[in-house]
N, C-alpha and C positions, 0 to 999 in steps of 0.2 A: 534134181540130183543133190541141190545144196542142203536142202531139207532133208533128207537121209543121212547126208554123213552129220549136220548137225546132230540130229536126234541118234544116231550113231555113239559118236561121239561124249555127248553127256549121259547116257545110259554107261558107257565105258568106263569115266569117271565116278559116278556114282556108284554101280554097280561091280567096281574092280576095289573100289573102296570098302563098300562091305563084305567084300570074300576077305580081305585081307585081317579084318577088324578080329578075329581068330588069330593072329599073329601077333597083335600089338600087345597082348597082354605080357608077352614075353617080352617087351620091349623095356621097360624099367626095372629088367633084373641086375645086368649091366651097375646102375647107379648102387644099388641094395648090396650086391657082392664089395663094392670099394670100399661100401659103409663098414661092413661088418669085416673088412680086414685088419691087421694091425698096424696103429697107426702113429706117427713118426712125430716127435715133439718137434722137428724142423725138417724142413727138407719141399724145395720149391713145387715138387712133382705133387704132392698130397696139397697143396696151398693150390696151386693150380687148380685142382682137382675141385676144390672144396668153393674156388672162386666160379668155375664153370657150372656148380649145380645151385649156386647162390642165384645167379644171373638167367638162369633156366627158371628157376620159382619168380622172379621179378616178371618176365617173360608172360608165364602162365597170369598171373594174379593182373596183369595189365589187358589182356586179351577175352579173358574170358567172364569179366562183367557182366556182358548180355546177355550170353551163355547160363551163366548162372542163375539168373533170374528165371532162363526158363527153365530149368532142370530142377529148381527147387518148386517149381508148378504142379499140383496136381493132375491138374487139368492142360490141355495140349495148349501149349503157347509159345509165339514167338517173338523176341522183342528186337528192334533196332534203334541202337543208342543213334547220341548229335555224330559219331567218329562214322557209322556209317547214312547219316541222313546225307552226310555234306564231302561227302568222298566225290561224287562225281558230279557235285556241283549242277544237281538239276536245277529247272526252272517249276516245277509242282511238284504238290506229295504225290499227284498217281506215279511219276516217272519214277520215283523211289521206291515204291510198291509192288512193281512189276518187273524187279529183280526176287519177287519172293516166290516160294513154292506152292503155285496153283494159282496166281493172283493174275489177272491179264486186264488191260484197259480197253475200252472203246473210242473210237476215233482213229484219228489219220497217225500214222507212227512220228511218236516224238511232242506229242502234242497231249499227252495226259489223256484226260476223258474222266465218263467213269469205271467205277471201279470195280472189279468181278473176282469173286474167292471162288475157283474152281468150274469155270466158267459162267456160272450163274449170273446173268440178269437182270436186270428190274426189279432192286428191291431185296433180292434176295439176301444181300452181304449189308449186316448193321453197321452202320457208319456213325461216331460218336467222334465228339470234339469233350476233352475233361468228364469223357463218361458221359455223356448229356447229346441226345440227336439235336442237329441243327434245327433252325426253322424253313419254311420252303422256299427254294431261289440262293438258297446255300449249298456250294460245290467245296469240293477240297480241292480243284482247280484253283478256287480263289484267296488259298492260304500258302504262301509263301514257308517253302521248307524251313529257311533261316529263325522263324518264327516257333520251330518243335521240336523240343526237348526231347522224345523219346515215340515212337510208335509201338504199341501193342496189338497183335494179332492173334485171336482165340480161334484155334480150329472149330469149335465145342462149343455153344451157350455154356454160359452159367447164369445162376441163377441171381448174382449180386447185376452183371452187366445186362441181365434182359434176352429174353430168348425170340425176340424177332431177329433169327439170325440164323437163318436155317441154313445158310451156305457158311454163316462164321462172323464174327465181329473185327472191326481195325477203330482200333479208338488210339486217337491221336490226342498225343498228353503234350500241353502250350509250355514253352518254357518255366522252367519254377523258380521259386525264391529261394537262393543259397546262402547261406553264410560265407562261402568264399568266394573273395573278391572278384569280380568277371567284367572287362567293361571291352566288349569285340564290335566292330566296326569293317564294314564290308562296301563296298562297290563297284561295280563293273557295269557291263553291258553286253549286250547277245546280239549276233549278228546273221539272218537267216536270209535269202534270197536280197544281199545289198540293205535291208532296211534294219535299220538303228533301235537297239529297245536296252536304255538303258536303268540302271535300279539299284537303290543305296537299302543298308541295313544299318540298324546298332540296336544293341543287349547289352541290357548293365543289369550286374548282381551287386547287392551290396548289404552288409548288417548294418544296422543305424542304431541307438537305445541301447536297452538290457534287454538283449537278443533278439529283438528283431530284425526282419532282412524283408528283399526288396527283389524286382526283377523287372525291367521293363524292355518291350521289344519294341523296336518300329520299322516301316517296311514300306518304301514307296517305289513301283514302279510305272514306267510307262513303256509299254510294249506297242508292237506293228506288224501288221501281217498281211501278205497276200497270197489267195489263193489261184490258180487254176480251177474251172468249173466246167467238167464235164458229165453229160445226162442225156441221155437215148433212150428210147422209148417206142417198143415196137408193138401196134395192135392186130394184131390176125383173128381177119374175121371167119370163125370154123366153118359155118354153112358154104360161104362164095372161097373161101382161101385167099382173099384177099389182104394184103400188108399195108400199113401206113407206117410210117419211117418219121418219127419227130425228133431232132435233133438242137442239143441246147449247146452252145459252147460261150462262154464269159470268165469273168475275170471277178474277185472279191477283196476291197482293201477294206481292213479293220484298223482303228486304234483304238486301244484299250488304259487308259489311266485306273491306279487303286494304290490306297492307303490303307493298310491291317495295322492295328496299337494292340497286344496285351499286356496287361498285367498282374503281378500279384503281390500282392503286400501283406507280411506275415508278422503277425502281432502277438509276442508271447505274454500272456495274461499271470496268471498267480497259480502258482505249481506249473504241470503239465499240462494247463488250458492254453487253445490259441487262438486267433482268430487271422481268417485271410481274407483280403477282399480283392476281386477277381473281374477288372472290366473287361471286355474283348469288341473291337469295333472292327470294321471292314467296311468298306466306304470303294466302288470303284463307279468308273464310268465309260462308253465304249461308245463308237462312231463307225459305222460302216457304210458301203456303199458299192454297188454292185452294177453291172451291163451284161444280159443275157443277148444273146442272136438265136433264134429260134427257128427253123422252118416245118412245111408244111400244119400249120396253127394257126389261129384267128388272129392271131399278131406275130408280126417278127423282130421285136426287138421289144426289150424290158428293162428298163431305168430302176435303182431302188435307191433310196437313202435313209437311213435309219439310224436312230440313236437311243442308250439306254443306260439307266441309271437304276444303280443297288445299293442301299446302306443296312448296314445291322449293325445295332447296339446289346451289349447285354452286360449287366453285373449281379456276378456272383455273390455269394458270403457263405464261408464256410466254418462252423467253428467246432471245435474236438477238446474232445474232455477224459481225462482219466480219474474216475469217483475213486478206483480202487487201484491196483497191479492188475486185476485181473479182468476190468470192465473197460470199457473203452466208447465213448458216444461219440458220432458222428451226426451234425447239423447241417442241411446244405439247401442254400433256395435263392432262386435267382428272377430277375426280369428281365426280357428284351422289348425293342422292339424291330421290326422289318418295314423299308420301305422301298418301292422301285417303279419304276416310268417307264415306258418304252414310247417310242413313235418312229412309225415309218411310211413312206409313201412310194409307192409304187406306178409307172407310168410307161402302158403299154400302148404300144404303134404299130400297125400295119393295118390287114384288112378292117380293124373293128380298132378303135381307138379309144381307150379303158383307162380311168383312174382309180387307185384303190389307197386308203388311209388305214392305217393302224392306228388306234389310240390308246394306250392301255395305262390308266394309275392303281395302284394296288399297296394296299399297308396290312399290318399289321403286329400283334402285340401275344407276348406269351410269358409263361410264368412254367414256375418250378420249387416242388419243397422235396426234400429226401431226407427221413431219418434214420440211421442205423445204431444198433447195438450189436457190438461184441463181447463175446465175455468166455475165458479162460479157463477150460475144465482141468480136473485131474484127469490120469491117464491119457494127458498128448489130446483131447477133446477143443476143439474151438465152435464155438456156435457163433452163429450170426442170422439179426432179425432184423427186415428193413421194412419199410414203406416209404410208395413213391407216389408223387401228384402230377399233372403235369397240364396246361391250358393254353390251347394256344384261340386264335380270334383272327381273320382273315374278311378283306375286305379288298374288294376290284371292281374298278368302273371298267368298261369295254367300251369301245365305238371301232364301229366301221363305216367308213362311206365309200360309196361305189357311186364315180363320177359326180362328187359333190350331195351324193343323198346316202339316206341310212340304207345298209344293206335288206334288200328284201326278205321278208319269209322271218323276221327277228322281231319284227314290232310289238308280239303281245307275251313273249322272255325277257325281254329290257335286257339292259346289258351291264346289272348290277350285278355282283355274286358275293353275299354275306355267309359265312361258316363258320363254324368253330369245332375243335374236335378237344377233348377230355379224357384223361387215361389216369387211370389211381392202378396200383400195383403195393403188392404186400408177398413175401418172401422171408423163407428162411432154411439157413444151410449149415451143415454139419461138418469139422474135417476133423480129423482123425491119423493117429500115427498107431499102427499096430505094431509093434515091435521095432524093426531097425528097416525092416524090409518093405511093408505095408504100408502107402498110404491111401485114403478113401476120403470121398465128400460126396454127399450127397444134400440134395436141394429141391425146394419146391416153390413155385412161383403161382401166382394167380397175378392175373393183368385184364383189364377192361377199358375198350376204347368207345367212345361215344360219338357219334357224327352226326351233326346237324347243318343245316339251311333256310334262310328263312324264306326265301321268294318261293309264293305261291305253285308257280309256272313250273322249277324244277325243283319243292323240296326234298328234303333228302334227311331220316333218321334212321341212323343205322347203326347198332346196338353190338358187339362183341365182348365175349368173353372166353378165357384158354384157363386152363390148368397143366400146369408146365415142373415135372417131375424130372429129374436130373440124378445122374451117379456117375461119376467118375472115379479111376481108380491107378494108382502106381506101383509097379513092385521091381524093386531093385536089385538090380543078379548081382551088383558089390554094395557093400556097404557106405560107401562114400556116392553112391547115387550118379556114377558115370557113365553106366548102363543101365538103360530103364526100358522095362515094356508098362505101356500105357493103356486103358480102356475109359470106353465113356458110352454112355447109353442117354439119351437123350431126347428131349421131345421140343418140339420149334415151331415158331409159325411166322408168316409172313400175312401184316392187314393191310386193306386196301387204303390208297393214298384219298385225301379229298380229292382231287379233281376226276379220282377213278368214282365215283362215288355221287358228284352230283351230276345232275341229267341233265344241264346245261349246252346245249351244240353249240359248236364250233363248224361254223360252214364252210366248207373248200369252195370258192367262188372262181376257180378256172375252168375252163372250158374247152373241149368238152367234158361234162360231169361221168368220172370210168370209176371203175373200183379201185383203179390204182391212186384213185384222190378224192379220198370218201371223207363224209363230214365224219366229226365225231362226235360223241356224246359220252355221258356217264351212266353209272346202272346204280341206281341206291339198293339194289339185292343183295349186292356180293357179300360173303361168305369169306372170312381168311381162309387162307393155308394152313393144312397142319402138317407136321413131318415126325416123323419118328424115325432116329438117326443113331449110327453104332459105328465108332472110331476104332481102331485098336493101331499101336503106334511102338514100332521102335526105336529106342535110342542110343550111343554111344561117342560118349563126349571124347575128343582125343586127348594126349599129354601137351600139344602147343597149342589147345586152343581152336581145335576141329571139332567138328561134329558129322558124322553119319547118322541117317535116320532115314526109316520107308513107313512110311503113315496111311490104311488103306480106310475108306471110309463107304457109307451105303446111306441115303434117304429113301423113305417110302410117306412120298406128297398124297395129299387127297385136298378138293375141291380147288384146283388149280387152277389160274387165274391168268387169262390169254384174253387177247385185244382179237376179236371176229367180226369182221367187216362181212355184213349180209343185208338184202334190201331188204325198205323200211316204207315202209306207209307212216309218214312222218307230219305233223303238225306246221313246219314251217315251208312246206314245198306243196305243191297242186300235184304234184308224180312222184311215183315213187323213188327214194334215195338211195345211193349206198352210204350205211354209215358204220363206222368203228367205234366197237362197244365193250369193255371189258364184260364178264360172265366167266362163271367158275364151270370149266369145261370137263371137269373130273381128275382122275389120278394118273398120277407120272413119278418115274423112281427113275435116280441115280447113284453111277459108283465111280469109283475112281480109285487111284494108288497114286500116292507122293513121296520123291524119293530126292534124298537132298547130301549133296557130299561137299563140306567145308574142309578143308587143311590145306597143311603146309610143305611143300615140295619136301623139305628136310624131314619129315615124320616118315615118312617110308626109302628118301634113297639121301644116304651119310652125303655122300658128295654134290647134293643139290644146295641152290640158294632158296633163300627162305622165303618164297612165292609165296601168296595167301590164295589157294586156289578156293574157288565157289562156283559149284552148280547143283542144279535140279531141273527134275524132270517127271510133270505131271502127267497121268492119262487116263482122260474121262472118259462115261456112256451113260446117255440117260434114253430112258425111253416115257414116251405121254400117254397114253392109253387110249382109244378111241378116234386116232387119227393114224392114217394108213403110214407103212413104215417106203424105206429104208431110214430117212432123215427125220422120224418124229421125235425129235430131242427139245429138250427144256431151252427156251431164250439163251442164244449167243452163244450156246455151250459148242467149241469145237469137235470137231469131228475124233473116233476113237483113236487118236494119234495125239501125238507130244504136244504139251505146252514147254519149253526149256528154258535155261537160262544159263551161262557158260561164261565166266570170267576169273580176272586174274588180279591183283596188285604184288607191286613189288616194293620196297624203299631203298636205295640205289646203299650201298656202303660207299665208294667214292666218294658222292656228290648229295648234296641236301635237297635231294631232288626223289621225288615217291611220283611211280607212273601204275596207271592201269587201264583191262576195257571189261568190256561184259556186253555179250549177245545175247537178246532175247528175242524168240522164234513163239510165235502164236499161228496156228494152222489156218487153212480156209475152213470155214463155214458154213454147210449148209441145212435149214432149216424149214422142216415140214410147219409152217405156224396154225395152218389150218387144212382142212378140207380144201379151200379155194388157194390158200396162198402159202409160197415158198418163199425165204428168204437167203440170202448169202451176205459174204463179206468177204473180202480181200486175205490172205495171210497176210502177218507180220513181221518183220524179221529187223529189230532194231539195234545196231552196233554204238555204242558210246564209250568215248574214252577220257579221259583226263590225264593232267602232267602237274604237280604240286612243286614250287621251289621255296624253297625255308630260306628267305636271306638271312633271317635271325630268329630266334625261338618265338617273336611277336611278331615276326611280318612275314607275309605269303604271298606268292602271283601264282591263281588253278588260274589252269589254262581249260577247257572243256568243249568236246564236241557230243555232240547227239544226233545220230541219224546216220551214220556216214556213210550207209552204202543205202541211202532211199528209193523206195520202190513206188509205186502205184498202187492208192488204194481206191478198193471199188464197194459201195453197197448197192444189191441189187434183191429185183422180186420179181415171181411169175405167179399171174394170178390166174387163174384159168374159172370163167363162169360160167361154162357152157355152153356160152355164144361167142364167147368172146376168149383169146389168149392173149394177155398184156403183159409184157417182158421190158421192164425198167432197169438202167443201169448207171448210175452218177457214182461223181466222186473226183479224183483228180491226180496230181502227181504230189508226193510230200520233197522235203526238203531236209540238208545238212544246216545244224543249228549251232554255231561257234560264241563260244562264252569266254571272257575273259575279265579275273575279277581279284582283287586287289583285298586280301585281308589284313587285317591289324588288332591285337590285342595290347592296350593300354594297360 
């Protein structure tokens, strides 16, 4: 029931919003008529008047900065300045993310995960840190909000950020180098089921020289966490109709320690040449330990303890040049490198008494060059030509022991995995102003990725290449660009990762060997994705700083790329296996509509306070082809019902005190993945609030909660073989996360 009047509700809002949007235009005639009356060389009433529509343009010009930026976009985008990264005082950028329209996260509510533009999946959504994808073992889990300057969100590829992005790009821009003075300082601590996680910041902007400036961020916390672990697991055997009932119930404490540094340091050179240099490190560490109780199973009870370590280093250098007014070169090329450890040891008891080790070391190193030109045409023309390079180098020892020896059936794979993958890319795009009304760009992209391996056992060369043509297009029903309809035409693709790639197994070593715990492997075949994609989008900016917009969108995928668990007459086993293999299963399309209402109580009723109202409400359907319906829909994508999102802030007039919340609602899930297997997922419904007090214009106490009314999340599968029906179900209860956190601007 709560789920209807939600999705009720924000349909209400959005949807009462753009019937009205027909009214507002007669809303600034009011000011226009006072203008043009005659007007009094004294007299309080006209001074009032004239003091009231001063403080309205202050109003506007302070609110609608982000706004701006997208509306002067050709292409569909969304951007969220540091005022709304750091309103509710999350603890990751997904929880920031999944207040936007179409965006939902994976994982237990409250808890980030990753990240989905429009319900899509695996890969589907381009994730970029400074324009640039991370290396592997990089989440946006592990970058602290405090640490980012701005978020951009492109419904649409373009052709400058890369069209592996068939569901859309979110590239997250690190704080930058200002010339005005900024030196902010933060700390607090989060308190979730009793257990203590606390975490210091500081950002300093500063010019230094004849004009250069400076920015550096740092970020240390140490977090804790415990979960609840529950997982049931039922086999019915179809021939006898017989049930087995396996039943896991335990407990999971985690700590997590990590350090993030950016920086950027901006070096103005001779005329308008500059040079920036750009380190970025993340460095964390993490300690777990776990107690399963198991029954009917060859053990009943199961010990873990494990530990893991991640570092990444990279520095950039960018440098920018103007030959002419009307030329403009861009230089950009960077090094990192990746390194991370895991180990854990596992220790089972009852009938059959089992020890099992993890060992895993893994490094590696990557590179990057990008150059662009722009250059300035007559008649409102901008061209732009890039080429991009990109190298990364991967290396991982493995071991397993199973009670003290190497796992069996691995001996003649070893348990080294050498790879490296390679991608050059060259581009260029056109924009254009056609009169006052008209804008256009169009773009064209070529990109080739290269994947190799060197061990005999699972080589793996696998060769892609896309030709990726772009247009997008604006036209303005006013002249000042407050209402806009939007189009875009588009072509995308999604390639497959290294580890989908090399053929390397991975052996599930529990017993009994089902399909619901199948080894897995890699497919050196595969085939990207490709999509050919068609936006079209309205807009309407309000007078205080709102926006209304319904943005409907459609892909049409071919040679799609699904994980199929089918037995195998396999090399490291005497019998036949199940194992999970990605293969390009064929074509699948999806649609959706997104609809998004921002303002201000005051914008439509005189005697309202000046609320900052925000929601939206997305709703998808995709379908896969070649796998029987009702639920054959694209990874994760909820079912043809609401994704929402529904809040509020206010800033009190009394008291120096700004409070808000915002509910976001993601549906159940469920998911035809194959012939044999179906999966689901719990709905979501997460409420978060904050309370801001200003003791002084430089000191602040956010108070902030996340989660507060937590539900039970579940992921589950039924896999049906023929012989066999296995119905798995885990997952556990989430939790209300309490933050309190102390800011100061020096």
């Amino acid at each position: 029931m709560h789920h209807y009047r939600l999705t009720a509700a924000a349909a209400l809002l959005a949807c009462s919003g753009l019937a009205s949007a027909q009214n507002t235009s007669a809303t600034p005639a009011a000011p226009a008529d006072s203008a043009s009356a005659p007007q009094r060389p004294t007299g309080r009433p006209a001074a009032d008047a004239r003091s009231a529509e001063q403080l309205k343009r202050v109003e506007i010009s302070g609110t609608v900065s982000d706004d701006s930026i997208r509306r002067a976009s050709t292409a569909s985008k969304i951007v969220i300045t540091r005022e709304e990264i750091e309103k509710f005082g999350d603890s990751t950028v997904g929880e920031v993310l999944k207040r936007l329209p179409g965006v939902t996260t994976g994982g237990r509510p409250g808890r980030g995960g990753d990240v989905r533009m429009r319900g899509m999946g695996g890969g589907y959504t381009q994730i970029l840190v400074n324009g640039e994808r991370m290396p592997p073992g990089f989440s946006l889990d592990q970058l602290p909000p405090e640490q980012v300057e701005r978020i951009e969100v492109l419904r649409a590829p373009t052709a400058e950020y890369g069209t592996r992005a068939m569901a859309g790009t979110i590239n997250v821009v690190l704080r930058e180098a200002l010339k005005k003075t900024l030196n902010e300082f933060r700390a607090g601590f989060q308190v979730e089921r009793d257990k203590l996680s606390p975490g210091i910041s500081w950002s300093r902007n500063d010019a230094f020289g004849a004009g250069h400036a400076y920015n550096i961020s740092v970020s240390a916390i140490r977090g804790e966490r415990g979960d609840d672990i529950i997982n049931d697991t039922t086999t019915r055997t179809i021939a006898t109709g017989n049930e087995l009932l396996q039943t896991t119930r335990g407990r999971d404490e985690n700590t997590r320690e990590s350090i993030n540094l950016n920086s950027r340091v901006q070096f103005k050179l001779s005329g308008t040449d500059s040079l920036t240099v750009m380190p970025f490190i993340v460095a964390n560490k993490s300690e777990s330990s776990s107690t399963l109780l198991r029954t009917n199973d060859s053990y009943n009870r199961a010990d873990t303890a494990g530990d893991n370590r991640f570092t990444m280093a990279r520095l950039n250098l960018q440098w920018m040049a103007r030959p002419s007014r009307e030329t403009r070169i861009e230089l950009r090329g960077g090094l990192g490198r990746v390194s991370g450890d895991s180990h854990s040891l596992r220790q089972e008891t009852g009938l059959i008494n089992r020890t099992q080790e993890d060992t895993t070391d893994s490094s590696g190193r990557n590179w990057n060059l990008v150059g662009k030109l722009s250059r300035s045409l007559e008649n409102d023309h901008s061209l732009v030509f890039g080429v991009e390079g990109e190298g990364s180098t991967q290396h991982q020892n493995r071991m397993t022991l199973v009670n003290g020896a190497p796992q069996p059936g691995l001996g003649e794979f070893g348990d080294d995995l050498d790879a490296s993958t390679t991608r050059f890319a060259a581009y260029a795009q056109d924009e254009w102003n056609v009169g006052k009304q008209w804008d256009f760009y169009a773009g064209l992209r070529w990109e080739g990725i290269k994947t190799e391996s060197s061990a005999a056992s699972y080589a793996a060369n696998n060769k892609s290449s896309v030709f990726t043509p772009l247009a997008h297009a604006r036209y303005k029903l006013d002249a000042n660009g407050k209402e806009n309809i939007r189009a875009s035409l588009t072509r995308s693709y999604r390639s497959p990762q290294v580890q989908d790639l090399i053929a390397r197994p991975s052996i599930n070593s529990q017993v009994p060997h089902q399909a619901n715990t199948p080894d897995r492997a890699g497919n050196p075949d595969l085939k990207p994705e490709l999509a050919t994609g068609v936006e079209i989008g309205y807009e309407k900016y309000l007078s205080k700083g709102g926006l209304l917009s319904v943005n409907l969108f459609t892909r049409r995928i071919t040679n799609l790329m699904r994980s199929v668990t089918e037995l195998e007459t396999v090399p490291w086993a005497a019998t036949q296996r199940w194992v999970s293999r990605p293969r390009n299963i064929g074509k699948a399309s999806t649609t959706g509509v997104e609809l998004e209402a921002k303002f201000r109580l005051d914008e439509y009723f005189d005697d309202a306070l000046p609320v900052s109202i925000r929601s939206n409400l997305s709703f998808f359907t995709s379908k896969v082809e070649g796998i029987p319906g009702p639920n054959n829909r694209l990874d994760a994508q909820p079912k043809a019902t609401a994704t929402a999102n529904l809040g509020f802030d206010y800033r009190l007039r009394s008291l120096p005190l700004s409070i808000g919340a915002s509910l976001n609602w993601t549906p159940q899930s469920v998911i035809q993945q194959s012939l044999l297997t179906e999966a689901t997922t719990s709905r979501k419904a997460v409420t978060d609030a904050f309370a801001l007090w200003n003791f002084t214009p430089a000191q602040s106490l956010r108070l902030s909660a996340s989660n507060l009314a937590p539900l039970d999340y579940f992921t589950g599968s039924v896999i049906n073989t023929g012989a066999q029906v296995i119905t798995s179900n885990s997952g556990g209860a989430s939790y209300t996360s309490w933050q309190l956190r102390w800011e100061m601007k020096i």
